[in-house]
C-alpha positions as CSV (number, residue, x, y, z in Angstrom):
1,X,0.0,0.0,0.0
2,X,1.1,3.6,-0.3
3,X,0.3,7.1,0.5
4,X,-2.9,7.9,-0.2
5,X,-3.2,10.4,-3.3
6,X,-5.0,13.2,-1.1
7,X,-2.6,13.2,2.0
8,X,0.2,13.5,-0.6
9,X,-1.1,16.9,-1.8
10,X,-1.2,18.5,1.3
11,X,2.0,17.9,3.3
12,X,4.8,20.0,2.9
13,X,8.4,19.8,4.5
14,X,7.7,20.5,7.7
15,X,11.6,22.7,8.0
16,X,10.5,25.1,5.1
17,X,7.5,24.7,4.2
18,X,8.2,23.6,0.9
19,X,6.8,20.6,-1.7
20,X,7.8,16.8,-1.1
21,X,8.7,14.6,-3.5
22,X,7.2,11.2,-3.3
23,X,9.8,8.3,-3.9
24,X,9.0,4.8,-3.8
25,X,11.9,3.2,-5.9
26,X,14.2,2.2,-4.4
27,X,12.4,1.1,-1.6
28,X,11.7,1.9,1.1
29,X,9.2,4.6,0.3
30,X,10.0,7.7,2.0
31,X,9.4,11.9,1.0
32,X,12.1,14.0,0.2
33,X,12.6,17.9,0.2
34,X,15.0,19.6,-2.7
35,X,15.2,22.3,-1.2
36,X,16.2,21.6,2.6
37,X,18.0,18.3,1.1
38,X,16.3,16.0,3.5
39,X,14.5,12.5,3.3
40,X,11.2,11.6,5.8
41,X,10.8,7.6,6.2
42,X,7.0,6.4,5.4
43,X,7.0,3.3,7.9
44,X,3.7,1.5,7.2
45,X,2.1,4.1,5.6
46,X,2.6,6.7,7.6
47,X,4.8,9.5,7.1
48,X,7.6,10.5,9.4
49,X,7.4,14.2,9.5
50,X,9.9,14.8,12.4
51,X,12.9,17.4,11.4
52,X,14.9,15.4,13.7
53,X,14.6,12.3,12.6
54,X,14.6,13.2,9.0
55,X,18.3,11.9,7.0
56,X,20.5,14.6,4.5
57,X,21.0,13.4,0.9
């Protein structure tokens, strides 16, 4: 299962504000920021939108 299409449209990087990019390959899913250059895990279809817990790419 993943992200549901309506939840997707709504969040934003929760450092800046900015748009997420969904990735799902390859796995694990997770939503990444450009412009802060961080990655949020998804465990079990639920986003992890903590700053802190976020990893740089």
């Amino acid at each position: 299962m993943s992200l549901a299409p309506d939840l997707l449209e709504i969040l934003v990087c929760p450092k800046c504000k900015g748009p997420l990019e969904h990735r799902t390959n390859p796995p694990p899913e997770a939503l990444a920021c450009q412009a802060c250059r961080l990655v949020y895990a998804v465990e079990d279809d639920i986003p992890i939108m903590l700053i802190d817990e976020a990893k740089s790419f």
